[in-house]
N, C-alpha and C positions, 0 to 999 in steps of 0.2 A: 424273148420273154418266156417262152414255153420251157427254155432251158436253164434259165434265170427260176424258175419256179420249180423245177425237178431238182435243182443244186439246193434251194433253200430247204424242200420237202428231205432230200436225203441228210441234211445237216440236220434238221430236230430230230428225225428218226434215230443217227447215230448217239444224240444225247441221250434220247429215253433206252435203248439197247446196250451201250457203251460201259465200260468199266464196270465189267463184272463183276471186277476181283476189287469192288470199294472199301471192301471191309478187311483189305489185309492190312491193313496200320490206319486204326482209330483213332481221331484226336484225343488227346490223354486230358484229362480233366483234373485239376491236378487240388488234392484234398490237403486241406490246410488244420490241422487241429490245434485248438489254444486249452490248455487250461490257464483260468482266471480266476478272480472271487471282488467281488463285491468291499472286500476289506482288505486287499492288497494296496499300499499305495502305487506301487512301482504300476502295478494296471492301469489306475486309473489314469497314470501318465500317459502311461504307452499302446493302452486300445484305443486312441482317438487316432492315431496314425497309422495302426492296421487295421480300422473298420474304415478311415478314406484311402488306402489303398486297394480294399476289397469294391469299394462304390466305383474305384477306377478298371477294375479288373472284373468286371461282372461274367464275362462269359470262360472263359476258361480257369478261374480260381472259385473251389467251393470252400468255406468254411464250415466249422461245430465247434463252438466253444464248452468245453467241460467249467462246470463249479465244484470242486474240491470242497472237503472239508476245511476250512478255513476260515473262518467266526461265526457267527449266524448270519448265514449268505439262504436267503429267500430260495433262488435257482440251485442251490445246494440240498439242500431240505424236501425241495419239491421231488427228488427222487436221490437221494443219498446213495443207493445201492449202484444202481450201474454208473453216478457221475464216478464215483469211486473207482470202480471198475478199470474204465477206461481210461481214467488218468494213470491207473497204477500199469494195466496194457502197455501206455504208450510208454511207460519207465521217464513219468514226469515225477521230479517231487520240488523244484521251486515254480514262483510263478512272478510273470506271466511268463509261458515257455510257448512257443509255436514249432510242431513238426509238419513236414509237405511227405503224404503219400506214406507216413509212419517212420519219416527219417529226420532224426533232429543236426539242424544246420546250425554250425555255430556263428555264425555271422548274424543270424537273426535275435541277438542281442548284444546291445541294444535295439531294439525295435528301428528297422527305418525302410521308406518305401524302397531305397535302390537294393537292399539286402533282400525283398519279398519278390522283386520283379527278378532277379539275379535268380533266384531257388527255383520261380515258376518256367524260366528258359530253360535251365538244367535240368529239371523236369521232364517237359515238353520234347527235350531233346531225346526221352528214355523212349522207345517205341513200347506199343501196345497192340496185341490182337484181339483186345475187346473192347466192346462198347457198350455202355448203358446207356441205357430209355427210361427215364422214370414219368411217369405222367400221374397225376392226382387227381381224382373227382371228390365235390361232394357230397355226402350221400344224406339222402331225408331225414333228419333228426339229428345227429351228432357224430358223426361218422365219417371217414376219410378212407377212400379205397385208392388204393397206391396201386398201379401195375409197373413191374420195374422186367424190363427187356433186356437182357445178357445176349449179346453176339459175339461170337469168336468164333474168327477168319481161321483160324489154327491151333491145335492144340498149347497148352500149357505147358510148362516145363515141369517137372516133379516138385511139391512142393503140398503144403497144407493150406488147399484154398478156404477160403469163407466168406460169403454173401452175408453183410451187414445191412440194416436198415433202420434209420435213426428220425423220427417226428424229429424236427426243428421250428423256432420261431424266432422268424426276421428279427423283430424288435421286441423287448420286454419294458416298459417305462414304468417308472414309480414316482409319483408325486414328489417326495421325499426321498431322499439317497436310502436306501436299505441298511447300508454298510456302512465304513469308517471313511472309502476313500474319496467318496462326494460322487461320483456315476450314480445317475439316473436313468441312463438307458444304455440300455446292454442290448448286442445284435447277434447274430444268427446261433441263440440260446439252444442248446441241444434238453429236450423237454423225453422221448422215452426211444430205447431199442425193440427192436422187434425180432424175433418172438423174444429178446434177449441178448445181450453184448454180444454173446460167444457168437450168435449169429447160425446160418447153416450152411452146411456143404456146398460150395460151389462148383457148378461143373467146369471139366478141366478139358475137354475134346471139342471139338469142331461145331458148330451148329446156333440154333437160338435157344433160349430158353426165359422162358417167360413165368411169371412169379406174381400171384398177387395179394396184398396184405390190407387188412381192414381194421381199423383200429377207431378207438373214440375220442372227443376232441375233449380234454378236460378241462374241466370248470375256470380255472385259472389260466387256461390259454387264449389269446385271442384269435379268433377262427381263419381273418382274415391274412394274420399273417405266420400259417403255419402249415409248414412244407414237409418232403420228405425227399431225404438223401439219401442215396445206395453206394455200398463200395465194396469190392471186393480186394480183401487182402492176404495175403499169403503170411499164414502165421509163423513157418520157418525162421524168418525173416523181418516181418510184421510191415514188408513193403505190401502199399499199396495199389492193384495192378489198374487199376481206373474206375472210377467214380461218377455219378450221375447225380442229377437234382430235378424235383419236379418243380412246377414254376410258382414263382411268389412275387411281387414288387417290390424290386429294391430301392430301398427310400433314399429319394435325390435323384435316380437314375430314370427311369423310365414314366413315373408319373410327373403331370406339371398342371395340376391346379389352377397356378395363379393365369393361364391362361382357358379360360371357360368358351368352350364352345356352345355356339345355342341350334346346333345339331348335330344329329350322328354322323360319322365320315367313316369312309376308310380309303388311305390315301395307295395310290401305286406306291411298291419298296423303290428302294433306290439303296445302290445300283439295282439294275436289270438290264440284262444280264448279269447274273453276281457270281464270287466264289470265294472265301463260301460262307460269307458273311453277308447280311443286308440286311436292311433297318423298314421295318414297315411300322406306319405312325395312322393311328385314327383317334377319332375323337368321342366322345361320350356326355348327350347333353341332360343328362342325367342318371341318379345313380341307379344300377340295374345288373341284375347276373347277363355275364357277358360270356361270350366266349371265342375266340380266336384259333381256327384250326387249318391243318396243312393237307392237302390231298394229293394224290397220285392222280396223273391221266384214266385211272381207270376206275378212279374216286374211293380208293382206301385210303383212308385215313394214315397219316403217317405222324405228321405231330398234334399234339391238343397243347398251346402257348399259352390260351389265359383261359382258365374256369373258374369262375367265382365272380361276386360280386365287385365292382368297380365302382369309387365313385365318380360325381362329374369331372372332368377336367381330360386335357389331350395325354397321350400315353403314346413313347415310343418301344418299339420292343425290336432286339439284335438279335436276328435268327440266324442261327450259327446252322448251319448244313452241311458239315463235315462229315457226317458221319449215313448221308446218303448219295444217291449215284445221281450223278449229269441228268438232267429232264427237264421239262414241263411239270410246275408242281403250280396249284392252284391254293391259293388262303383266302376262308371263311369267316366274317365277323357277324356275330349276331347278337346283337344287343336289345333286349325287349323287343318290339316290332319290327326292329333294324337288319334288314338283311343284306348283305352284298358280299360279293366276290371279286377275286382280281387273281390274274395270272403272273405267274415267274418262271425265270428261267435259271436255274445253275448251271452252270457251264465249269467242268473241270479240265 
């Protein structure tokens, strides 16, 4: 038994010490850009089969959809200058066009999900020595403080880097269609950049570097479902080298309403032991600022998963931990008076 328990004791210990070198090939997050409009018909065809191929692909595909100039498009209007911008950056001028990581594939029109799942492997397949962190808080009055985390295992190759960072909102709905092609709701709307498209200097050598942006939530957005994306991309080129998202709920995915819990939970993930995926599900028996976070053994903080308000109803969330090392990590739910914790384990 004695030795039974010095074997189990050196096994944790190797996972919280082990793999040092985690951060030399970061999971590649792989950034999807659409310009669209509101008045395109050929859109309104074809974003219902790439916003359910993003609902199926939550954790490793981000999206930003631009509005172009292209009739009187509401999301157009709401900031003409840099949608403009950016669509003209990405060398879009029909629509709807989709590039992955600032590279347009021709197979991705016609629109279909075997052509988006094919890009995001190809992708996937490109290695990366950086990783983003983006986390969101809200802040008292109207305000949104993004810290966005840059790690790189290795230097960059020559090239013109740039740290982008763009407000988005999950869903925009309109009573009424806005436009000619009958869509009433448009998903992960890109609403402003920060400080501005050109974006700033990225750093290119070894280390962390950390960034944090404060911005306001305006009038015409809705609070709850608006996030912030980071990406860094080499303008040489206008490839994307990897990409980050802070957390928002993707509708159909992770919330489930129709089953109402009549208390607070938080369930063990599963798997657990995992790698380097697992799914932790709790419940919410009324609506209340919530929040969901990840700790180290030694109780820093490593992810913040949900900040914000929630309403009632159970809520799964896939915590993807690629991009830290084998341990003991410990998640926090704290919902109004609701406190608990629960342990995990990744194992690489």
């Amino acid at each position: 038994m004695k030795k039974l328990f010095i074997f189990v004791l050196l096994v944790l210990t190797s996972l919280i010490i082990s793999d040092s070198n985690i951060y030399s090939q970061a999971t590649r997050k792989v950034l999807f850009e659409e310009a669209t409009s509101s008045n395109c018909g050929p859109c309104g065809q074809s974003n219902p089969i790439f916003d359910a191929w993003l609902v199926a692909n939550p954790v490793n595909a981000i999206a930003i959809k631009y509005h172009p100039n292209f009739g009187p498009d509401p999301m157009y209007l709401a900031n003409p200058t840099q949608n403009t911008e950016r669509v003209n950056y990405c060398g879009i001028n029909a629509f709807p066009t989709v590039n992955a990581d600032g590279i347009l594939f021709d197979c991705c029109w016609p629109f279909s999900a075997s052509c988006f799942t094919s890009v995001l492997t190809q992708r996937q397949a490109v290695t990366t020595p950086l990783s983003i962190t983006v986390t969101d808080a809200r802040i008292a009055g109207d305000s949104i403080r993004s810290t966005v985390v840059l790690n790189l295992s290795s230097n960059l190759p020559a090239g013109n880097y740039k740290l982008r960072v763009m407000a988005i909102e999950s869903r925009v709905h309109y009573a009424t269609a806005p436009g000619s092609n009958g869509e009433t709701d448009f998903y992960q709307v890109f609403r402003w950049a920060y400080p501005n498209t050109t974006g700033v200097d990225a750093p290119t050598t070894t280390g962390m570097y950390s960034y944090t942006y404060t911005y306001k939530r305006l009038s015409n957005w809705v609070d709850t479902s608006i996030y912030t994306v980071a990406f860094v991309q080499n303008d040489v080129n206008k490839e994307v080298i990897n990409s980050g998202r802070g957390y928002y709920i993707p509708t159909g995915i992770t919330g489930n309403n129709s089953s109402v819990p009549s208390q607070f939970y938080l369930s063990q993930n599963y798997p657990n032991p995992f790698n380097p995926v697992t799914k932790i599900s709790f419940g919410i028996a009324k609506s209340t600022f919530t929040t969901l976070k990840v700790y180290d053994m030694l109780g820093n903080l490593v992810y913040t998963l949900v900040n914000g308000n929630l309403q009632q109803g159970t809520y799964n969330y896939d915590f993807d931990a690629s991009d830290i090392s084998s341990g003991v990590y410990y998640y926090v739910l704290k919902a109004g008076d609701f406190n608990e914790t629960r342990k995990m384990i990744l194992v690489k």
